[in-house]
C-alpha positions as CSV (number, residue, x, y, z in Angstrom):
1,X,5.2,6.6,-28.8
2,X,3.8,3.1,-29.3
3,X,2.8,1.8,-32.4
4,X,0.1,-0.7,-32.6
5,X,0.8,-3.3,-35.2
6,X,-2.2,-5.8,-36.8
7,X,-2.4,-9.2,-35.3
8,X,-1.5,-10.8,-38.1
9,X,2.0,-8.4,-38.5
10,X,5.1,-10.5,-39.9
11,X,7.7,-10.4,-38.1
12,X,9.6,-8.3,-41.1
13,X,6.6,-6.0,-40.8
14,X,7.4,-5.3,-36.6
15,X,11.4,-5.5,-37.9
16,X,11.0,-2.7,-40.4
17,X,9.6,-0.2,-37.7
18,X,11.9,-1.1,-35.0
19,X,14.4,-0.3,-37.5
20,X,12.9,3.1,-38.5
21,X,12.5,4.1,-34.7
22,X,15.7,3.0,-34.0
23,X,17.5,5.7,-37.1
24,X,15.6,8.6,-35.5
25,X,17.7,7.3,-31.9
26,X,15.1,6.1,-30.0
27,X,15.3,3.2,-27.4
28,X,12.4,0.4,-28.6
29,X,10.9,-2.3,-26.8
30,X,8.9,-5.0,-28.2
31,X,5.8,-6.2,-26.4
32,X,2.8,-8.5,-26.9
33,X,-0.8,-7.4,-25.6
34,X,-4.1,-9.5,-26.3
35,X,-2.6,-11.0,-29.3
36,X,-1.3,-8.2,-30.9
37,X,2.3,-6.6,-31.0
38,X,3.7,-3.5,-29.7
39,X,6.3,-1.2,-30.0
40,X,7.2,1.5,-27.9
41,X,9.5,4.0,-28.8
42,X,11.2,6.7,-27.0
43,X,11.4,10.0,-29.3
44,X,10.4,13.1,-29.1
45,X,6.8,14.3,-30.0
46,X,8.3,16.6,-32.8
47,X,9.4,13.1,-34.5
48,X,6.2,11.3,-34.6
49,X,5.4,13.1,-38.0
50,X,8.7,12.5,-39.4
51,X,7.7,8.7,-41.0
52,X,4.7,7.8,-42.1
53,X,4.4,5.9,-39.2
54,X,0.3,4.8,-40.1
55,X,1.5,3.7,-43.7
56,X,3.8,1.4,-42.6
57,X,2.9,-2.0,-43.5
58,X,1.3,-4.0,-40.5
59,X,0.7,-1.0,-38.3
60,X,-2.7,-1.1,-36.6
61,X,-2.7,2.3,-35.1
62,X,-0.1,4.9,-33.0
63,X,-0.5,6.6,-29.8
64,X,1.8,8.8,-28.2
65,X,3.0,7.7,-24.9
66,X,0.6,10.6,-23.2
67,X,-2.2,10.3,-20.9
68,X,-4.5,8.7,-23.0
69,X,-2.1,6.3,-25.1
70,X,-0.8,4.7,-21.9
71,X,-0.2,1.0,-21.9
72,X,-1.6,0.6,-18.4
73,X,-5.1,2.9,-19.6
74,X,-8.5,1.8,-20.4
75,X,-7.8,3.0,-23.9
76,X,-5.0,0.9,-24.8
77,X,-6.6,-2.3,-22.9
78,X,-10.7,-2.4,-22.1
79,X,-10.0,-5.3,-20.1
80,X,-9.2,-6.0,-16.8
81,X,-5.9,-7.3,-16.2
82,X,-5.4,-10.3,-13.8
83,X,-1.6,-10.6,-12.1
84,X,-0.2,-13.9,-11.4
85,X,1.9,-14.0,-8.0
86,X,2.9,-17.4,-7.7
87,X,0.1,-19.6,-6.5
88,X,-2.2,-16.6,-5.9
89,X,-3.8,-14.2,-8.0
90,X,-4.8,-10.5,-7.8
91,X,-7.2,-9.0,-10.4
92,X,-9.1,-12.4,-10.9
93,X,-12.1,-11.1,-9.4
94,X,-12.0,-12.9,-6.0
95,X,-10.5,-10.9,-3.2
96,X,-6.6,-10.8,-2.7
97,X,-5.1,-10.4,0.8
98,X,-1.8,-9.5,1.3
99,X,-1.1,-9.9,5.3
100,X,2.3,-10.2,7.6
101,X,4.3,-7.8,9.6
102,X,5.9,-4.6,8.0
103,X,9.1,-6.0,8.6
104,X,11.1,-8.9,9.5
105,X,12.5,-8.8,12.8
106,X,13.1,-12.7,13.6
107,X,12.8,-15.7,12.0
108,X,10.0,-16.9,14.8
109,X,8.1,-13.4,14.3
110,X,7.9,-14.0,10.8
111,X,7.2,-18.0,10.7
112,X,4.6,-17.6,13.7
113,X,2.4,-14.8,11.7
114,X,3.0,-16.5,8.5
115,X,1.2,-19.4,9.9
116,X,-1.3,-17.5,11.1
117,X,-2.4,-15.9,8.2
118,X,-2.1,-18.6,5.9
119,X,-4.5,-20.4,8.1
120,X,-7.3,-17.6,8.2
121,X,-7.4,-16.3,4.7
122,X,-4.0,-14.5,3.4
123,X,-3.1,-15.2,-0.2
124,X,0.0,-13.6,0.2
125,X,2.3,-12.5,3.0
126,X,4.1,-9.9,3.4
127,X,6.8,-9.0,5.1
128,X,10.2,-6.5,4.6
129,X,13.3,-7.2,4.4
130,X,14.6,-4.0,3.1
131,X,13.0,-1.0,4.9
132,X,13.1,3.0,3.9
133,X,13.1,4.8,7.3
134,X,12.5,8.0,8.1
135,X,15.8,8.5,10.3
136,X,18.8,6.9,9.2
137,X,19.2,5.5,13.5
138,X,15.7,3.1,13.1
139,X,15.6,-0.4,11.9
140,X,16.9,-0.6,8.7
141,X,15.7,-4.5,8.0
142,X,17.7,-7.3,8.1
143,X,18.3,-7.8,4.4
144,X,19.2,-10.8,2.9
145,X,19.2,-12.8,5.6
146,X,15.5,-10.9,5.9
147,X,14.7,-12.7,2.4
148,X,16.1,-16.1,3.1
149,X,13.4,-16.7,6.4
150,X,10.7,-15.1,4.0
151,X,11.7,-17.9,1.5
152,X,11.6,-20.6,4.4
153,X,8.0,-19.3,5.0
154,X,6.6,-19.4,2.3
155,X,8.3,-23.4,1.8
156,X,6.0,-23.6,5.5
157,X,2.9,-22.5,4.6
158,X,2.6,-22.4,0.4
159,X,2.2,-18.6,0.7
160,X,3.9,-16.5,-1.9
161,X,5.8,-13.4,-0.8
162,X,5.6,-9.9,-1.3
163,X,9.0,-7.8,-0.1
164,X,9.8,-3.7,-0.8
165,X,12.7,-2.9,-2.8
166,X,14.4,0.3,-2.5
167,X,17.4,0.3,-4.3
168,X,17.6,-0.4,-7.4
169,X,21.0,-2.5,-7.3
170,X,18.8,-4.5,-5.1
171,X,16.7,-5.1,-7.5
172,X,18.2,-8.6,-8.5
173,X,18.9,-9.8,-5.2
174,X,15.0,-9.2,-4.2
175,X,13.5,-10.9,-7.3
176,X,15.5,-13.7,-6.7
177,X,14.0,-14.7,-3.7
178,X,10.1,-12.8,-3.9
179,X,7.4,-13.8,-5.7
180,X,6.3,-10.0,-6.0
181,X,8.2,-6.7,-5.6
182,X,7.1,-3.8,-3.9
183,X,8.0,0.1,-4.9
184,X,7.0,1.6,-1.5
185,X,5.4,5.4,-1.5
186,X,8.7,7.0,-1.1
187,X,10.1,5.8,-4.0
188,X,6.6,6.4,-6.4
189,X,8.5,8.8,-8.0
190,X,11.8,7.1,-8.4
191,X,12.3,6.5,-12.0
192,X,15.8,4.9,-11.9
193,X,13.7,2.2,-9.9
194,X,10.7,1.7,-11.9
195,X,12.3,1.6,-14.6
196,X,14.9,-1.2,-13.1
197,X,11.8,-3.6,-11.8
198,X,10.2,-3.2,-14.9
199,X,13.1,-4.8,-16.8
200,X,12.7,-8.0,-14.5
201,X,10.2,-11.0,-14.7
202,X,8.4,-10.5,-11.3
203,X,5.1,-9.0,-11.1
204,X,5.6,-5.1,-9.3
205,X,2.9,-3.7,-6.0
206,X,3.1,0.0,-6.9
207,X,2.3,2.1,-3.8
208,X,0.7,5.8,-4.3
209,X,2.8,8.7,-3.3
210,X,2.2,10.7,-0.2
211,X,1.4,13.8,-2.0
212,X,0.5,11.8,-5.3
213,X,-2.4,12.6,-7.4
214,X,-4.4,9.5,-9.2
215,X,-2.6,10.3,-12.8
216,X,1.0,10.3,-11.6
217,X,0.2,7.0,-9.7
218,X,-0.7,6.0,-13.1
219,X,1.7,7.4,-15.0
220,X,4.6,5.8,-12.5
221,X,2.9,2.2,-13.9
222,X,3.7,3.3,-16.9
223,X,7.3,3.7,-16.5
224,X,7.0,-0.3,-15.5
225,X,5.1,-1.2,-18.4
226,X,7.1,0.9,-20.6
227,X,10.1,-1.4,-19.8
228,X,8.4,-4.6,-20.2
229,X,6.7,-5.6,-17.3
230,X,2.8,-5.5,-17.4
231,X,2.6,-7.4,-14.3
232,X,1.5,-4.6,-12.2
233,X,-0.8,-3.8,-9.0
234,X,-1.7,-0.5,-7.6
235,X,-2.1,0.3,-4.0
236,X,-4.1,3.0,-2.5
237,X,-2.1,3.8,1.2
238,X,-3.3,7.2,1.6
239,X,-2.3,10.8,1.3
240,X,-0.8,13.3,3.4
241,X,-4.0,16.2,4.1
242,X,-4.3,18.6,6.8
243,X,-6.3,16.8,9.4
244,X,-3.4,15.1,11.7
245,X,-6.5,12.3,13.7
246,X,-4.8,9.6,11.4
247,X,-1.3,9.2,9.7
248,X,-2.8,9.7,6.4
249,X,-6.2,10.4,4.7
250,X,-7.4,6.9,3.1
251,X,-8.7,8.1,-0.7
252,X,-11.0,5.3,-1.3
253,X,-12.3,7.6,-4.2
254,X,-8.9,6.9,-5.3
255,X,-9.4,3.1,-6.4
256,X,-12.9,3.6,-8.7
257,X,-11.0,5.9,-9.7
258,X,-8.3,4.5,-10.7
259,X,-10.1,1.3,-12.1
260,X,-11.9,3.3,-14.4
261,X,-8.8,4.8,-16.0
262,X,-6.4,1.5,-15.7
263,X,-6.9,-1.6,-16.3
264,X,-4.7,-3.0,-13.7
265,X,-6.0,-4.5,-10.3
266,X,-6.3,-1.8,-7.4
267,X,-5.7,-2.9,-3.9
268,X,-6.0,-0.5,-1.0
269,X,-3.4,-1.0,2.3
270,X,-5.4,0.6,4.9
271,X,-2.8,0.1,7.6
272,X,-0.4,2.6,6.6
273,X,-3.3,5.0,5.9
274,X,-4.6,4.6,9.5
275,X,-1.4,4.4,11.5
276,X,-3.3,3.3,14.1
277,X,-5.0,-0.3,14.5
278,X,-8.4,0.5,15.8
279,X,-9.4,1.8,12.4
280,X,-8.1,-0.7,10.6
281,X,-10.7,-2.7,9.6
282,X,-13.0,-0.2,9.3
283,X,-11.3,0.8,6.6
284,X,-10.6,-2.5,5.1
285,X,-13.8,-2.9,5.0
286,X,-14.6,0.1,3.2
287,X,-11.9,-1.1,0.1
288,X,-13.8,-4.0,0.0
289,X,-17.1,-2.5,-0.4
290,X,-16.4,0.2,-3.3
291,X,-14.7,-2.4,-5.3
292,X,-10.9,-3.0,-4.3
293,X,-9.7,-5.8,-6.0
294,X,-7.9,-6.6,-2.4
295,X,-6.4,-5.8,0.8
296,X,-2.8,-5.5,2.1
297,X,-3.0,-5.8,6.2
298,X,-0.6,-5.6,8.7
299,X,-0.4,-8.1,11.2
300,X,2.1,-9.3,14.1
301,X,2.4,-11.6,16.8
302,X,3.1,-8.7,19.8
303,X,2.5,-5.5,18.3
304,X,3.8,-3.8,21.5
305,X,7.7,-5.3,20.7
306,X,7.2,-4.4,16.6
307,X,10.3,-2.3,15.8
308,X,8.4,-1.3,12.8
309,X,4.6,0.4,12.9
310,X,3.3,-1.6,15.9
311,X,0.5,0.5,16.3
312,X,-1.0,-0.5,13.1
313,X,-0.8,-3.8,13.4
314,X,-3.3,-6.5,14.0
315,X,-2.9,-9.5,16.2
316,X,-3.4,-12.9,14.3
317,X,-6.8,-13.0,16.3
318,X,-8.2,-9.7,15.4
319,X,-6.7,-10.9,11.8
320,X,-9.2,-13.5,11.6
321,X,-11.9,-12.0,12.8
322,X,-11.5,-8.9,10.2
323,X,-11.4,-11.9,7.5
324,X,-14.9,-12.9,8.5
325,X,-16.5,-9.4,7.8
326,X,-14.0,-9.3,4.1
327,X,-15.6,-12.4,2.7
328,X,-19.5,-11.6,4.1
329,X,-19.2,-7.9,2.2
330,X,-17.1,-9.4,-0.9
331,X,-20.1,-12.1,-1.4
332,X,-22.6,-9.2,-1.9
333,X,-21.0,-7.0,-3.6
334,X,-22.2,-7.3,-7.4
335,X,-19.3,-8.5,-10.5
């Protein structure tokens, strides 16, 4: 439940219904949205009716934490929310570009395509350091030392850094070095970890499940926001279907979508969709044109020697050249 209190609430007035939440058990958090103070409590929907929650003095309005009193929904916030990621922004309407190889293999791999990006239109690199395999026998990332060269390339080129974290006693380690924290599609659905990055500074990339549908996506925000961290971006990668001609099935319904139900910025990442880098920027450009609020693209130096998704990835070269075509459709597409 979250109870709305009036912009001009005391701080007795917010102290008095923390304190009543609190005698009925229930874990509160205290947030502040456009001015006015929030506070969301965990207890059961039979409890809502047992205070006069509406009476109390300084309270707005209350919304249960359902589908349509979400924190992260139109409803609660008409808005659109811009997310700060160190120098760059995402949600600001200009177009965000999150570029760099899935993983980090080598501290020249990873300085080489940072530079390369940086120079032809990437506002933020990526690049794992941590990485969820589907065999336990594949590359499993290099880890910390994985973070460190991301750190030295981001000092190189003024790029802030994106990195997946997949454990939630990671969860320090990673937001002490990246700028951004990414909850990959596996772990959509782990709550121990949303909940965990939501309870840090950093703003959180929140990938859509394979098998995902728009409101869960949503609803996984949620568990972010719900710990204290508003700072969140959704990303579109596609979802498993039945036709097998690409990895996935890009959803690019998905992101209207999704727009029109949160108020958080929308990015689509249509190299994990594809799986495969000739359709890459057709579908890139396709995000672009119904309204993504950015782009995550991966790109390496020689795909061919990737030991992570090689075949998705663009060469610095084709990189460039799929920037060109991003910036002429994001220049006539109307505010």
């Amino acid at each position: 439940m979250i109870i709305v209190m009036h912009s001009d609430a005391t701080e007795e007035e917010v102290e008095s219904v923390v304190e009543r939440l609190q005698s009925f058990g229930a874990e509160v958090s205290v947030s502040t949205e456009d001015g006015r103070t929030l506070v969301n409590g965990s207890i059961e929907t039979l409890l809502q009716n047992e205070a006069p929650w509406d009476s109390f003095p300084g309270v707005e309005m209350v919304m249960p934490v359902v589908r349509g009193g979400r924190r992260v929904g139109r409803e609660f916030k008409s808005a659109n929310t811009a997310v700060v990621v160190g120098n760059a922004m995402i949600g600001d309407g200009e177009l965000a570009v999150i570029a760099g190889p899935c993983a980090v293999e080598s501290r020249d791999q990873l300085i080489d395509t940072a530079r390369a990006v940086a120079s032809t239109g990437a506002t933020i690199l990526r690049g794992d350091a941590f990485k969820p395999r589907t065999s336990p026998y594949t590359f499993q990332g290099l880890g910390k030392a994985g973070l460190e060269i991301l750190a030295e390339a981001r000092d190189l080129t003024g790029l802030p850094f994106v990195a997946e974290v997949i454990d939630p006693r990671d969860v320090e380690l990673v937001s002490a070095y990246a700028d951004m924290l990414r909850i990959g599609t596996r772990n959509m659905s782990n709550h121990a970890l949303l909940k965990e990055v939501g309870r840090q500074p950093k703003p959180v990339l929140l990938k859509r499940g394979r098998a995902a549908t728009v409101e869960e996506w949503i609803d996984a925000a949620e568990y972010v926001h719900s710990e204290g961290n508003p700072n969140i971006v959704l990303v579109e990668r596609g979802i498993r279907g039945f036709d097998s001609s690409a990895r996935n099935t890009l959803d690019i319904t998905a992101v209207p979508v999704a727009q029109g139900i949160t108020h958080l910025p929308v990015m689509v990442d249509p190299s994990h969709a594809a799986g495969r880098k000739d359709l890459v920027a057709a579908l890139a450009r396709a995000a672009v044109a119904v309204g993504a609020d950015g782009v995550m693209i991966d790109v390496h130096p020689n795909p061919e020697t990737a030991l992570v998704d090689g075949a998705q990835a663009l060469l610095p070269q084709e990189f460039a050249s799929l920037m060109v075509d991003l910036n002429a459709i994001k220049a006539v597409i109307p505010e």
